[in-house]
LUMVEX-781847 format. One record per residue (C-alpha): y negated, x negated, z negated. Coordinates in Angstrom, 3 decimals, decimal comma, always signed. Example, Ala and Ser with C-alpha at 12.3 -4.5 7.8 and 13.67 -1.06 7.14 Angstrom:
% LUMVEX-781847
<<+4,500; -12,300; -7,800>>
<<+1,060; -13,670; -7,140>>
//
This chain:
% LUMVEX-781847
<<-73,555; +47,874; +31,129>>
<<-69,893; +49,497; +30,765>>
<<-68,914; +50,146; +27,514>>
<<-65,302; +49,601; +26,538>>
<<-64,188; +52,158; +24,029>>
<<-60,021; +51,645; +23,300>>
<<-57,760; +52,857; +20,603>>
<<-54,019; +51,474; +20,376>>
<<-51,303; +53,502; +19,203>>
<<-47,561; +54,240; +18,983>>
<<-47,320; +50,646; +16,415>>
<<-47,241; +49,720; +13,362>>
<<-50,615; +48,200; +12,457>>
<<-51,166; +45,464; +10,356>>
<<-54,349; +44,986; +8,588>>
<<-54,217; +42,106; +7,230>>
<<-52,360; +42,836; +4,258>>
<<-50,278; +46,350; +5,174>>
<<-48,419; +47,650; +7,762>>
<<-49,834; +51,040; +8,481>>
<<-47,668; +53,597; +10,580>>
<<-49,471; +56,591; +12,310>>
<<-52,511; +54,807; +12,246>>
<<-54,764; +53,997; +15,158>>
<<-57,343; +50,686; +15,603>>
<<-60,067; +51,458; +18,009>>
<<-61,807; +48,338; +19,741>>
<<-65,572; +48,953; +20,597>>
<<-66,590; +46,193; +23,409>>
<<-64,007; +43,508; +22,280>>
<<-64,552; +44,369; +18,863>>
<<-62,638; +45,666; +15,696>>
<<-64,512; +49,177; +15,236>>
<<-62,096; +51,116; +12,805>>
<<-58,397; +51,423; +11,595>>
<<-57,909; +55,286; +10,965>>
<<-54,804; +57,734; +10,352>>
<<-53,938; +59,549; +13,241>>
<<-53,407; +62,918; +10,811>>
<<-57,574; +62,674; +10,831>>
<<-58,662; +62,798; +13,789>>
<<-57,395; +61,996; +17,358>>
<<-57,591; +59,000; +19,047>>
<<-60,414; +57,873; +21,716>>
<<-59,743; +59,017; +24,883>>
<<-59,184; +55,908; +26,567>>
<<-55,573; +54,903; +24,878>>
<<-52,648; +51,940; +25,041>>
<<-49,377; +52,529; +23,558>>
<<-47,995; +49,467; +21,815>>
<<-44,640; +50,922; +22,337>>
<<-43,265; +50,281; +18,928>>
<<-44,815; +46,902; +18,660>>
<<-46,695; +46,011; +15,546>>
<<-50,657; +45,026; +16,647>>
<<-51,960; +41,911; +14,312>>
<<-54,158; +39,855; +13,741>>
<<-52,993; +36,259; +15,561>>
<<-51,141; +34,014; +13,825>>
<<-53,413; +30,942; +11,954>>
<<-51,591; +27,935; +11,962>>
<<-52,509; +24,865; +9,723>>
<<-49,896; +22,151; +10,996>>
<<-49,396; +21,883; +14,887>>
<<-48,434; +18,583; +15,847>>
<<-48,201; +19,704; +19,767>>
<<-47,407; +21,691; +22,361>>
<<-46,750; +22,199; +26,094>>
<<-45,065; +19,060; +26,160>>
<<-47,398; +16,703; +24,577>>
<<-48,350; +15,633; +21,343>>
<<-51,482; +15,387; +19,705>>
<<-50,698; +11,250; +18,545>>
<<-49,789; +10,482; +22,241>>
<<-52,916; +12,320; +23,885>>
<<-56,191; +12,806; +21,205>>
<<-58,449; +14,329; +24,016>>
<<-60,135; +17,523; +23,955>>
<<-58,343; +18,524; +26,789>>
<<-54,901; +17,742; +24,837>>
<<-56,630; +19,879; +22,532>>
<<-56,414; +22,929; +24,606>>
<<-53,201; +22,707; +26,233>>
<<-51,746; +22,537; +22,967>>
<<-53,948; +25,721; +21,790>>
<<-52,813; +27,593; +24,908>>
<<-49,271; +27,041; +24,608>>
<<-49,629; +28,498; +21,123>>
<<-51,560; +31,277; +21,842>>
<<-48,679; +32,375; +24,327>>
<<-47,111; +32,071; +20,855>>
<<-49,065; +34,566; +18,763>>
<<-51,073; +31,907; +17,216>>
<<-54,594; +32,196; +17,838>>
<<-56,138; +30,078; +15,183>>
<<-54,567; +26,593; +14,652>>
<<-55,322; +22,575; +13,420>>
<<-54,073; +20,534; +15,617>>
<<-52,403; +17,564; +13,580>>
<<-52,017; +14,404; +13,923>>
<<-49,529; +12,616; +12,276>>
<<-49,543; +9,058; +10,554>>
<<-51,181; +6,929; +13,356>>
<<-53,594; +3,814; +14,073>>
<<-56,934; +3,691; +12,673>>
<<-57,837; +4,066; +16,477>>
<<-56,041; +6,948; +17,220>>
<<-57,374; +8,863; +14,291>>
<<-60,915; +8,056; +15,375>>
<<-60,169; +9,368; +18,381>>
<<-58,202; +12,667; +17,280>>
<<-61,130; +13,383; +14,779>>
<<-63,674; +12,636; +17,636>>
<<-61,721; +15,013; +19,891>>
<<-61,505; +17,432; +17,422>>
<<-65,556; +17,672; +17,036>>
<<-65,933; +18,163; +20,963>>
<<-63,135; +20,650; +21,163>>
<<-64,544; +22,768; +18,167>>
<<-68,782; +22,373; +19,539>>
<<-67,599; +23,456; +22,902>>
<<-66,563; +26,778; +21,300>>
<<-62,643; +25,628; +22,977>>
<<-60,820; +29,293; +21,980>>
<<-58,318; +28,820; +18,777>>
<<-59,521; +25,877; +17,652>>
<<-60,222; +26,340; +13,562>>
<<-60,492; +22,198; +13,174>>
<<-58,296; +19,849; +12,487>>
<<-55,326; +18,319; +10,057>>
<<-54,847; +14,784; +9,580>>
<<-51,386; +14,283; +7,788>>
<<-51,586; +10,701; +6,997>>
<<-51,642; +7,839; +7,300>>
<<-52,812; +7,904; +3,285>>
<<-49,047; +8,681; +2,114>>
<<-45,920; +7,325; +0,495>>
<<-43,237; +5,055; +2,278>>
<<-40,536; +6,385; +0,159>>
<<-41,211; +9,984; +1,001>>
<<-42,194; +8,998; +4,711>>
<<-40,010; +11,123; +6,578>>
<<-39,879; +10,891; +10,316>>
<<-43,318; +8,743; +9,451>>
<<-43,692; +5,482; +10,719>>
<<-43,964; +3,455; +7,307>>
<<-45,465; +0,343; +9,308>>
<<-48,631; +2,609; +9,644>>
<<-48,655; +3,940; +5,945>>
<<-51,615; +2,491; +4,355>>
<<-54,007; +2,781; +1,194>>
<<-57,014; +4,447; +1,977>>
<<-60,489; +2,269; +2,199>>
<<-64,339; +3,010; +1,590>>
<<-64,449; +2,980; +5,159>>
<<-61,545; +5,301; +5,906>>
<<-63,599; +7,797; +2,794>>
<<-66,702; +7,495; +4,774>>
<<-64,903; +8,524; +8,499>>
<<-63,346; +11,619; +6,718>>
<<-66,780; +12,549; +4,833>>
<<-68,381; +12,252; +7,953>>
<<-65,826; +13,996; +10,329>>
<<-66,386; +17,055; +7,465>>
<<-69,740; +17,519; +8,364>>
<<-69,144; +17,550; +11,777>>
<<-65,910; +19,952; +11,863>>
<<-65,423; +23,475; +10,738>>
<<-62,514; +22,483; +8,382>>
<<-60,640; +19,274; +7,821>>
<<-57,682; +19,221; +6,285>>
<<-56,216; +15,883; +5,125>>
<<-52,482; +15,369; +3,729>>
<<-52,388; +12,748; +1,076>>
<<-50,501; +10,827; -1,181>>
<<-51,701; +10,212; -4,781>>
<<-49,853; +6,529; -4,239>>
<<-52,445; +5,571; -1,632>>
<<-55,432; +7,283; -2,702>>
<<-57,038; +7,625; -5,719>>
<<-58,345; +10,455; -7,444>>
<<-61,966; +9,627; -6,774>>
<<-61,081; +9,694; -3,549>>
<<-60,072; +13,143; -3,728>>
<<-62,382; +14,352; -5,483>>
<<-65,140; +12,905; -3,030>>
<<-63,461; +14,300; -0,583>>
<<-63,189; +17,691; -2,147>>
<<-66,772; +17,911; -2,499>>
<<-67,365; +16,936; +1,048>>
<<-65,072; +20,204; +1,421>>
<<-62,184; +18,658; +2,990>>
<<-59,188; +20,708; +2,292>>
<<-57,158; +17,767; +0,049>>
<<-53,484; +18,457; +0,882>>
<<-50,740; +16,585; -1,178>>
<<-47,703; +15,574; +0,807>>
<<-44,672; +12,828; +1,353>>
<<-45,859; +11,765; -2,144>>
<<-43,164; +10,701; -4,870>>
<<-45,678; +10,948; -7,357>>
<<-44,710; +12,824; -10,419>>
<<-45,652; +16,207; -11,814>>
<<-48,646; +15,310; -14,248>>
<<-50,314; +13,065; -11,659>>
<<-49,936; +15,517; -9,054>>
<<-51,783; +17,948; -11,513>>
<<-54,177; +15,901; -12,149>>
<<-54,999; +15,677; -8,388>>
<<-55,096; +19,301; -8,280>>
<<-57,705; +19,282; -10,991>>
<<-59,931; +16,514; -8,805>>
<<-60,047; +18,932; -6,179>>
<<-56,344; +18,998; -4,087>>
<<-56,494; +22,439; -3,113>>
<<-52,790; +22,882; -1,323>>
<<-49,417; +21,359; -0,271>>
<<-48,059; +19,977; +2,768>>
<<-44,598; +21,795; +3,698>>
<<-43,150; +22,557; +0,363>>
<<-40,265; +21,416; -0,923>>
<<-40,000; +18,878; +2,426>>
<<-40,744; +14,773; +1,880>>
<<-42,103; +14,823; -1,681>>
<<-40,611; +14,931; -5,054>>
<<-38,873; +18,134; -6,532>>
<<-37,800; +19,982; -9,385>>
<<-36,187; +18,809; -11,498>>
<<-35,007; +19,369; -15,647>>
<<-37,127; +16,910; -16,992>>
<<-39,655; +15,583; -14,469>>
<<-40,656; +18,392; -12,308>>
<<-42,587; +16,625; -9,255>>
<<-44,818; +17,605; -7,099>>
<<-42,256; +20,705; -6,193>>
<<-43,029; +21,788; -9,618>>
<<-46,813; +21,223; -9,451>>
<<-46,678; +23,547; -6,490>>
<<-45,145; +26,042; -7,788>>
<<-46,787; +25,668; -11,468>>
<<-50,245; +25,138; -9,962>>
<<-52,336; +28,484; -9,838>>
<<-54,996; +26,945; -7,255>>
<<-52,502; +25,030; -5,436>>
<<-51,432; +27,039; -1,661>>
<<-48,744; +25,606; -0,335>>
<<-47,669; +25,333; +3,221>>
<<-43,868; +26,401; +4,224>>
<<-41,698; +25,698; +7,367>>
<<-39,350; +29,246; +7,384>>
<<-37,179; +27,830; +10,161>>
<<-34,146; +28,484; +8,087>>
<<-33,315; +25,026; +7,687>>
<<-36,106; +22,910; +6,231>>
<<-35,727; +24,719; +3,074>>
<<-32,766; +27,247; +1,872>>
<<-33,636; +30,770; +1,161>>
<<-32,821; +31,018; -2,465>>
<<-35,532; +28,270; -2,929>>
<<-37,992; +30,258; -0,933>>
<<-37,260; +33,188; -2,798>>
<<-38,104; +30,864; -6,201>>
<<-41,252; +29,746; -5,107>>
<<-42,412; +32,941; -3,883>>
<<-42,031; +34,552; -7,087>>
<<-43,383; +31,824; -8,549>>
<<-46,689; +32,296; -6,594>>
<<-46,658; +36,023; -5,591>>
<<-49,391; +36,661; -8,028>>
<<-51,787; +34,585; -6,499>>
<<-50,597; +35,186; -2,734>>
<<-50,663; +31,174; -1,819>>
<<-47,771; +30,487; +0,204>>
<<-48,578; +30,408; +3,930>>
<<-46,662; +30,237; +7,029>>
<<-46,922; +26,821; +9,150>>
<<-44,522; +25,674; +12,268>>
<<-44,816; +22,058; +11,815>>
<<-44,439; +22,106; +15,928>>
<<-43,943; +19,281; +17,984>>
<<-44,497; +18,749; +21,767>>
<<-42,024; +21,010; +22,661>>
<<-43,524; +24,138; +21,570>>
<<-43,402; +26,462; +24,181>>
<<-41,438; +24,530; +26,822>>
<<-37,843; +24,175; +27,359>>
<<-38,063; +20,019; +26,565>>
<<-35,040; +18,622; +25,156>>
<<-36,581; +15,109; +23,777>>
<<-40,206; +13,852; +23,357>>
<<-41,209; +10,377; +21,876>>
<<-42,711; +9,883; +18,946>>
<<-44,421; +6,775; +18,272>>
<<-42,075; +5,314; +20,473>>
<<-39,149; +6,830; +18,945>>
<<-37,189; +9,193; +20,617>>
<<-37,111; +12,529; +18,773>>
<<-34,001; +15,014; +19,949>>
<<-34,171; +18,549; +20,398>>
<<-30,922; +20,329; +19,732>>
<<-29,861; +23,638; +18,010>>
<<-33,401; +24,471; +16,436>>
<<-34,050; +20,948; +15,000>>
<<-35,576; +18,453; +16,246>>
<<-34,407; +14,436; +14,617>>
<<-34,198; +10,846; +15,364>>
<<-31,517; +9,142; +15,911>>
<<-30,412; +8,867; +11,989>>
<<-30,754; +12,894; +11,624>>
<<-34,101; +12,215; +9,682>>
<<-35,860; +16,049; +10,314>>
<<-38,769; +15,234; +12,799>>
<<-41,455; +17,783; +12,454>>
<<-39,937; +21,436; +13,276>>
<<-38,778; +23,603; +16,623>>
<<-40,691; +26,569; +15,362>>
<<-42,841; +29,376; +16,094>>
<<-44,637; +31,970; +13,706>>
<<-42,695; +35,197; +14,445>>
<<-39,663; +33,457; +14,250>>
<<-41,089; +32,215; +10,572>>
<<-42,241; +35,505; +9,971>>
<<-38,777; +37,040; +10,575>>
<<-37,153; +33,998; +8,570>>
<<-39,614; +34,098; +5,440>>
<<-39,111; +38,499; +5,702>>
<<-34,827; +38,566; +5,226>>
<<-35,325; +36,426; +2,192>>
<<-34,965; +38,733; -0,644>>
<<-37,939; +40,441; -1,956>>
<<-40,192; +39,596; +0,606>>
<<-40,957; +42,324; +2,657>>
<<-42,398; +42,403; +6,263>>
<<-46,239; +42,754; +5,244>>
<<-46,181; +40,116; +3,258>>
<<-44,704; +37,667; +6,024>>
<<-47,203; +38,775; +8,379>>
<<-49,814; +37,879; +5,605>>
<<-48,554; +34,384; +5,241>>
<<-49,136; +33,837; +8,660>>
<<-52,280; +35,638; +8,804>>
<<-54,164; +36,502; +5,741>>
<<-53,071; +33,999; +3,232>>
<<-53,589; +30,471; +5,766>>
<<-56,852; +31,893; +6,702>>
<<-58,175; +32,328; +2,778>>
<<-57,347; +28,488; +2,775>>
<<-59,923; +27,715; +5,802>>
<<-62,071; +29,828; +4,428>>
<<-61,833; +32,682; +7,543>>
<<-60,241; +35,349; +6,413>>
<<-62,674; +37,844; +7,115>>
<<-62,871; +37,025; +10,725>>
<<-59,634; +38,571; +11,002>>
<<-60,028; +42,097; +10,579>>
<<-63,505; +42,703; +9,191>>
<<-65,086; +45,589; +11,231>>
<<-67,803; +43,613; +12,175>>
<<-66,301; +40,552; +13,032>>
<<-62,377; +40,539; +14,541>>
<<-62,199; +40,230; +18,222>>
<<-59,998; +41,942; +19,958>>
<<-58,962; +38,845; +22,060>>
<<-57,537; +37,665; +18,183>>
<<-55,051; +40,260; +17,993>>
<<-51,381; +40,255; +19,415>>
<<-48,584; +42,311; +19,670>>
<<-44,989; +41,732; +17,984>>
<<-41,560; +42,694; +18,701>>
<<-40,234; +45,666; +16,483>>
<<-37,124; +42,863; +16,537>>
<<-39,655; +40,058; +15,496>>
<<-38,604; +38,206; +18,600>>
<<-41,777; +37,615; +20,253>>
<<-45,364; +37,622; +19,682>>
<<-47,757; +37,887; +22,690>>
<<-51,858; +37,693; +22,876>>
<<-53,096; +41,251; +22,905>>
<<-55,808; +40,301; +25,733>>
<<-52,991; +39,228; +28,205>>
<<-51,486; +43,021; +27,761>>
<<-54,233; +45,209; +27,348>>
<<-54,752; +46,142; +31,165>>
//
């Protein structure tokens, strides 16, 4: 059998929670052997020079409505599945949920029942999935389809306690107006990751769903109540929440810098604010419009709308989050790279796998533009 014994060098190398210059990481047979300073010893023999790029861990990715020109709501098959993980791999992201947003009761049997073939197959990038909805609020529906919102039953409980068991994580967003805390907290104990979003409920309700088991927050600050002087929302149970993580789209216009900045401060302490694209079906394609649920969504200058302007998921990948979330002040590069790495894959529960000697896969890693222009799989350039 031929051994493969590789060390890459000339990068910045991220570990999962530092960027280490002069540094070497030396792959043993597809596997993470050792990060080392070059001042200790020379590298392996067998070398490739990153050429400035940074080498990292992929990018994990907890909301991914589609990609490759198809969403997730218009095609749940495992084979939707994995188009949409390949066209973010060629992203940088090699961990994601696919989501699917507020649909039929149909469609989310058949999105959770894709989700369990895709994941027992062993399908490459595939951590689980997200359901985001239909359990929310009309008034904070967004780009939604409120004739789908609905209260959730005994029956819809059972599915998702069910689909648990059968999945390697399940996220669910949730509104505390159409599901009760019981709810959550069976659902908690099932382990489904309990996600609050497009609520309106207010600050000591949203607490109090935290405290049943809610363990994070669907795209902060977007579709939900916020801070305010006197009632502070669920924007303020976010931020006040020390077991709360909370989701972010860094595109540069879901939310403004300054309140970035807040909230990270805010939350530094506990390292809970993660990195998500929100993507739609034209991640990684040059598509100008897509429908969803029969509404036509436009593409145009890095947003993506209907017809009123209404913000309709995001035209996002990680690096350019990354490079968003790391020219807001205070936040430095490392700690960008960690909310799309490090911090989303504490939340699932995988953070290990990432860069535990033992465990990270060299096919996991990718390469990023000193610029933070581009990401690429590490497997695809490693020749």
């Amino acid at each position: 059998m031929i051994q493969r014994d590789v060390s890459y060098v000339g990068g910045p190398i991220f570990d999962g929670r530092r960027l280490l210059d002069g540094h070497a990481a030396r792959f043993f047979n597809g596997v993470l052997a050792e990060i080392f300073p070059l001042a200790s010893r020379a590298a392996q023999a067998k070398t490739i020079d990153l050429n400035g790029d940074i080498l990292s861990p992929g990018y994990v990715d907890l909301q991914v409505n589609g990609g490759d020109g198809i969403l997730l709501n218009d095609d749940p098959s495992p084979e939707a599945i994995a188009r949409i993980a390949a066209a973010h791999r060629s992203l940088g992201a090699t961990s994601i949920l696919p989501t699917l947003i507020t649909d039929t009761a149909a469609k989310t049997r058949a999105a959770i029942e894709a989700a369990i073939l895709a994941t027992q197959s062993g399908l490459s990038g595939v951590a689980g999935l997200h359901l985001e909805g239909p359990h929310l609020s009309v008034a904070r529906k967004g780009a939604h389809d409120g004739a789908l919102i609905r209260p959730m039953t005994d029956a819809d409980l059972a599915q998702l306690i069910d689909a648990a068991a059968r999945l390697p994580v399940l996220m669910v967003t949730i509104a505390p107006e159409n599901v009760t805390r019981a709810q959550v907290q069976a659902l908690a104990t099932a382990g489904v990751i309990v996600s609050l979003g497009h609520s309106d409920a207010d600050y000591a309700t949203c607490v109090d769903y935290a405290e049943a088991g809610a363990r994070c927050v669907t795209h902060l600050f977007n579709a939900m109540s916020q801070l305010g002087n006197r009632e502070p929302g669920l924007v303020g149970a976010a931020i006040a929440c020390d077991d709360l993580f909370a989701g972010l789209i860094a595109d540069g216009i879901h939310v403004h810098p300054a309140s970035i900045g807040a909230a990270w401060r805010a939350k530094s302490a506990h390292e809970q604010i993660f990195l998500v694209s929100d993507s739609m079906a034209v991640a990684g394609t040059d598509t100008r419009e897509f429908l969803l649920n029969g509404r036509r969504i436009q593409r145009q200058d890095g947003r993506l709308t209907l017809a009123d302007g209404t913000l309709a998921g995001a035209d996002l990948d990680l690096t350019t989050a990354v490079r968003t979330l790391s020219q807001v002040p205070g936040i430095d590069l490392g700690s960008a790279l960690a909310a799309a790495t490090t911090v989303p894959a504490r939340l699932i529960r995988a953070e290990q796998d990432l860069v535990a000697v033992t465990k990270a896969q060299e096919s996991n890693f990718i390469r990023i533009a000193p610029d933070l222009s581009r990401a690429q799989p590490l497997c695809e350039v490693s020749v």
